[in-house]
N, C-alpha and C positions, 0 to 999 in steps of 0.2 A: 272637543275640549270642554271638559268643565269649568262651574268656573267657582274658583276658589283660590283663597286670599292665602295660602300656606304651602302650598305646591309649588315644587322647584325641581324642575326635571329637564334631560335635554337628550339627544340622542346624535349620535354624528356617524356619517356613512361616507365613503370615499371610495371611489376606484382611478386612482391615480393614472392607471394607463392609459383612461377613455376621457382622460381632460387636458390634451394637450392640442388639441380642437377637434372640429369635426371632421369627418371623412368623408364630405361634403364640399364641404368647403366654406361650410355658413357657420359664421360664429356660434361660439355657445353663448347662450344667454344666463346671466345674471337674476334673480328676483329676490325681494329682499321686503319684507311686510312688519310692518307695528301696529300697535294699537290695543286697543280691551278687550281680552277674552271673551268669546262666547262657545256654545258648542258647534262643531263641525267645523270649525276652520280650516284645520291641515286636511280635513278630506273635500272639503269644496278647493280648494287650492291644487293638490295632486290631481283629482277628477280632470278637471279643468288640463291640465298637463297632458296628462293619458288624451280626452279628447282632440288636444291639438299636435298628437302621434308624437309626444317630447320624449324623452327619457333621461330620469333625476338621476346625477351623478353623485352629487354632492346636496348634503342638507343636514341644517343645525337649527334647531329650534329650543326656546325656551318660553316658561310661563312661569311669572312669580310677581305675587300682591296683584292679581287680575291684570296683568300686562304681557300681552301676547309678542311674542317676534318670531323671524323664521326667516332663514336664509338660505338659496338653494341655486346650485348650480345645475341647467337644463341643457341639454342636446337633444335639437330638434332637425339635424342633419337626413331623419331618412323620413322628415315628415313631407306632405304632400302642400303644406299651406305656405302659401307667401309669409317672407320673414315679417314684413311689416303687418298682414293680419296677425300671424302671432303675438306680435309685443303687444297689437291692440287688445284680443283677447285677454290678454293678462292686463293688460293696466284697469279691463273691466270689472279686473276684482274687487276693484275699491270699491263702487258702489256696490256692490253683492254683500260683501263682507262688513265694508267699515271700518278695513283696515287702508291706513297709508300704503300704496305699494310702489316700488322703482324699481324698474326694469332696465339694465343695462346691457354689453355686452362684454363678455368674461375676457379679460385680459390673459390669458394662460401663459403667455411668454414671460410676463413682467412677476408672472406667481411663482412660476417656475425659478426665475434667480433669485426669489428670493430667499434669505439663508436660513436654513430648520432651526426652530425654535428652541430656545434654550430656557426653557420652563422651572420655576423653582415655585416654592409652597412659604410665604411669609406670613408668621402670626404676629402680632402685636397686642401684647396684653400688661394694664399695669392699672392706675387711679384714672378716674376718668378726669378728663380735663378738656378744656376747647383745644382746637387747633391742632389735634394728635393724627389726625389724616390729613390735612393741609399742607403738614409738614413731611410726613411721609410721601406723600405725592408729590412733593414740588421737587423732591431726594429724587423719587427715581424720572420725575420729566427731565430734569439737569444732567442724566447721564445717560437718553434716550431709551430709559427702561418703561417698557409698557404694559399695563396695568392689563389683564386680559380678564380677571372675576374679582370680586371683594364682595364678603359678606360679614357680618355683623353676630360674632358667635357671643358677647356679650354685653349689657349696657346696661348702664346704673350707677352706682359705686363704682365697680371694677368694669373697664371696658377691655373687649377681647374682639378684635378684626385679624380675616383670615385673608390675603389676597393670593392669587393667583400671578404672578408675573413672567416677562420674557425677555431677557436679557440678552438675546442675539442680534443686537443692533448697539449693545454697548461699545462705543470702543476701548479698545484694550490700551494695557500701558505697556510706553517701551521698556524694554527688560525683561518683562515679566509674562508668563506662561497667559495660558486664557482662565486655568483654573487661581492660577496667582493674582489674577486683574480679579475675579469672582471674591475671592476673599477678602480682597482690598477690599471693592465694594461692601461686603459683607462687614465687615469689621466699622467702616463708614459708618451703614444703619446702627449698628449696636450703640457707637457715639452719639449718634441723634437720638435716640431713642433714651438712653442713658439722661443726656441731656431734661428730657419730659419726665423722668422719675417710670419710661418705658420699658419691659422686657423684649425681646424681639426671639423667634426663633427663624430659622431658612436654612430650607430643607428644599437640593435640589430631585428632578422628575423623577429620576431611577431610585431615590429613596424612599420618597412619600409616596410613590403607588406599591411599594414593595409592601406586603399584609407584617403588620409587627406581633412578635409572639410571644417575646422575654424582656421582662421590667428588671432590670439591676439596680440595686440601690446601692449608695457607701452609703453605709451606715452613720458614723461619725459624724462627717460632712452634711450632708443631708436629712435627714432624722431624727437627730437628736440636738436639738438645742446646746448651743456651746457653751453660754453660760452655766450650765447645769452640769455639762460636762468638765466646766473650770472646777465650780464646786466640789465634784466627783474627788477628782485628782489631788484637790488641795485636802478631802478628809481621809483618802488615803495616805498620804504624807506623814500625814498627823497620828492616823491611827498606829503606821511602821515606826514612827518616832517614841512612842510608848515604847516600844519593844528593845528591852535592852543590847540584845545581838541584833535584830533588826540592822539592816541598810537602807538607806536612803534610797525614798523612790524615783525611780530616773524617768530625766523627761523624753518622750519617746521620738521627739526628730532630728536628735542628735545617737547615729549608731543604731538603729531602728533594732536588730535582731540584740544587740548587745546589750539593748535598754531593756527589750522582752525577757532575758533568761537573766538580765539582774534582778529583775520585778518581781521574776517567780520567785527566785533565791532568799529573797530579803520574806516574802510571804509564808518562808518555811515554819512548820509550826502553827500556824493561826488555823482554825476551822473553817471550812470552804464557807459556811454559813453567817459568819460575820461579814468575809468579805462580801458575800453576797443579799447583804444587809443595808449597804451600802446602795444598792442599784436603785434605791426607792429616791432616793436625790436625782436619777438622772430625767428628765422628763423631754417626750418626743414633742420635737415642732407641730405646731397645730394642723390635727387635718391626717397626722401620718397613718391613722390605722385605717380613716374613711377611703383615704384614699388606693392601700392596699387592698382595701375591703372590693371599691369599687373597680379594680384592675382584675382584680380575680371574678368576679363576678362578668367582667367582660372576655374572661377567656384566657388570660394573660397569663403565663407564667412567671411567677415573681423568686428574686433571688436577694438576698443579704450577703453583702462584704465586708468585713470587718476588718481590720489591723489590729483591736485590741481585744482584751478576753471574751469569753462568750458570757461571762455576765451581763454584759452589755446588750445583749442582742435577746435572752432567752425571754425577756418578757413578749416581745415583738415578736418571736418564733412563734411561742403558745397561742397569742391571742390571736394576730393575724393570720396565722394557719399559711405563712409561706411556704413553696415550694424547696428551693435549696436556703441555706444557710451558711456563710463560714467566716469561723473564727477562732483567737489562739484561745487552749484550753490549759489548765493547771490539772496536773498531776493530786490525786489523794487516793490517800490510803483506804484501810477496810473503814477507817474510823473518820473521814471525814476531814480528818485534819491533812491541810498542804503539804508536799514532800518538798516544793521546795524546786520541783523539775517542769520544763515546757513539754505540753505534747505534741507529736507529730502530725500533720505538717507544720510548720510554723512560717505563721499571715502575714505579710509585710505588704508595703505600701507596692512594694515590687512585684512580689504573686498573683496580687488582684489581676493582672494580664491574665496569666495561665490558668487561674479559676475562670477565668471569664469565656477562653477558650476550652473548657473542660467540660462547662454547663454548655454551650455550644453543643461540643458533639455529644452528650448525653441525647440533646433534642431532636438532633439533627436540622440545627439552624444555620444560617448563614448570618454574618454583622449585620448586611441591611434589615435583619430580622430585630436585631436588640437597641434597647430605649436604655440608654444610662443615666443615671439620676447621682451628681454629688458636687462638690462645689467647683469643681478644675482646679482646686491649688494640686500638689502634688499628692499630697495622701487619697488621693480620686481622680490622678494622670490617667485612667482609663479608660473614662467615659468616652475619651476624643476619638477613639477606635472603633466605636459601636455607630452603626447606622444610623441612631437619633441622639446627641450628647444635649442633654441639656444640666446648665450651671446655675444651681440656686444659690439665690445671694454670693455672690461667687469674691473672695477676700481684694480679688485688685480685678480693674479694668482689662488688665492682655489677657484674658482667661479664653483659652483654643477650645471653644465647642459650639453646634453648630446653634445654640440658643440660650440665652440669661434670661433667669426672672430674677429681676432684684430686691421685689416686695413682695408680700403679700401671702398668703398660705401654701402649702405643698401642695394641694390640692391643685392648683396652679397648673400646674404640671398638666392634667387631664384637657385643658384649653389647647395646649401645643399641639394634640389629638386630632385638634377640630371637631368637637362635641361641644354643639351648641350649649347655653346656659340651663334654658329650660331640661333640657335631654337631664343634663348633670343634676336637677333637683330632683328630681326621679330616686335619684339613689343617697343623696344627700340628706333631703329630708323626711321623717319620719313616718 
């Protein structure tokens, strides 16, 4: 082992068949070492094993900020040495090494019931403040939930912790399923978290080791600043109100297709290039093209969904160089000017499913593959479907997806990843 203050590694080996004791009849033994790094440890420790004829069944070691540990299950069933010389051999490691070591003897019966792990991946990112892990912790010690890794993916201004936890010793509620008792819980942390001006996401095992491939964004919802989007809407009004046959522009979450093909109709006549004159008012949430930027540079394939015209989107297509796109488009003529007709397809708050399952089989992806990005009111009902849903600034507190950020930049978004801060300035800054 070397040694150095930045290294975080670990390695895990099992053969579950050969640990339910020995075929001897002599316990397995237990060893279990801490203490400060130096070189050669896990090979002075194994050596030592091999010479007293053991064989490592099980072993988990880690080194991080020069603090060594290492824990390993031994079967020493067809060795030749007294059990009690054993253990002493091993307890001699401590003066060799310098490490703390205890040697036990493996309880395999008491491991054996007890119930497989129910593993989930919790981020916590928001303002930093005291108390934002005291409080988290005291959450999951009060419902026998066990902290298994925590690390520290940001700190400063904005603090971002990633833990690791195991909730198969929660008890459940009557009534309710085990994945219904997980949600409760789940929805719980969001409250607390809420509470500290916190994000939370939680992401159970089979989703966060699944490799993710496709970034979905709503557009609307997540991208574009709403106020600017208020603006948008109120100088359209204005401008169709000039127009003497003109109709009034309708607001689009009442009647969603019927408000799109009035919209068009009242637009009859005007030149695509007015309206699209307009789009310099819209201005995106801070952070959105770096962070397109830095998704795609990680490999990601990114996707825009829309419900409203593709003027909306076209500067975002050009400059971030997105993968798919989609959005409702306006019919013109050779001359530029609106007909007055919607094109085909036409995007509703409702399609965004079937787009979502369309980019899917383009990739040949599966949900646990896609990260959706939009606020969970309903014009962005679809996130909750994708393997990672996360809710930016999300309009009410019951918002169904599996993570809120409430504050802070889109960029945001990249922490839920578990990419440390440092990593993220790499691509961030200039």
């Amino acid at each position: 082992m070397g040694d150095s203050t930045k290294k975080n590694y670990s390695y895990f080996m099992t053969r579950s068949n050969e640990m339910k004791g020995s075929r001897a009849g002599r316990p397995l033994i237990t060893l279990s070492a801490v203490g400060f790094d130096s070189p050669g440890l896990v090979s002075k420790i194994t050596t030592r094993i091999l010479e007293l004829e053991g064989n490592i069944l099980d072993v988990e070691e880690s080194c991080r900020r020069n603090l060594f540990s290492i824990f390993l299950i031994i079967d020493f069933s067809r060795s030749e040495y007294p059990q009690g010389d054993i253990e002493d051999q091993m307890r001699r490691l401590e003066s060799e090494t310098g490490l703390k070591i205890m040697v036990s003897e493996y309880d395999g019966d008491q491991t054996h019931c007890m119930p497989e792990r129910e593993k989930h991946l919790v981020t916590v990112l928001g303002p930093d403040r005291p108390g934002i892990m005291a409080k988290v912790s005291t959450f999951f010690h009060e419902r026998m939930i066990n902290i298994l890794r925590a690390r520290m993916i940001a700190r400063g201004d904005f603090f971002s912790m990633e833990m690791v936890v195991d909730t198969s010793r929660m008890p459940g509620k009557t009534g309710l399923s085990r994945e219904q008792s997980i949600e409760q819980m789940a929805e719980q942390l969001r409250e607390i978290c809420r509470g500290m001006n916190q994000g939370v996401v939680i992401q159970s095992q089979d989703i966060y080791r699944k490799i993710k491939k496709l970034v979905v964004f709503d557009v609307e919802s997540s991208l574009v600043q709403e106020k600017s989007l208020q603006v948008f809407l109120e100088g359209m009004r204005e401008k169709l109100e000039q127009i003497p046959t003109g109709a009034p522009f309708v607001d689009r979450d009442e009647g969603q297709i019927q408000a799109l093909v009035q919209n068009a109709r009242s637009m009859k006549g005007i030149p695509i290039q007015e309206i699209e004159s307009f789009t310099n008012i819209l201005q995106l949430n801070p952070g959105s093209f770096e962070l397109i930027r830095i998704l795609k540079s990680m490999g990601f394939k990114i996707a825009l969904l829309s419900s409203g015209f593709n003027f909306f989107i076209k500067d975002i297509l050009e400059e971030a160089g997105v993968d798919y796109a989609f959005s409702n488009s306006l019919k013109i003529d050779e001359n530029g000017i609106i007909t007055g007709e919607l094109g085909e397809p036409v995007i509703t708050d409702e399609t965004k499913e079937e787009l979502l399952e369309f980019i899917m089989k383009m990739e040949g992806i599966q949900r646990d593959q896609v990260i959706a990005v939009g606020d969970g009111s309903t014009r962005s009902h679809f996130i909750k479907n994708a393997g990672l849903s996360i809710a930016f600034k999300p309009p009410a507190a019951d918002i169904r997806a599996d993570g809120v950020i409430n504050t802070g930049h889109i960029t945001n978004v990249l922490y839920c990843l578990g990419i440390p801060k440092a990593e993220l300035e790499k691509y961030i800054c200039p």
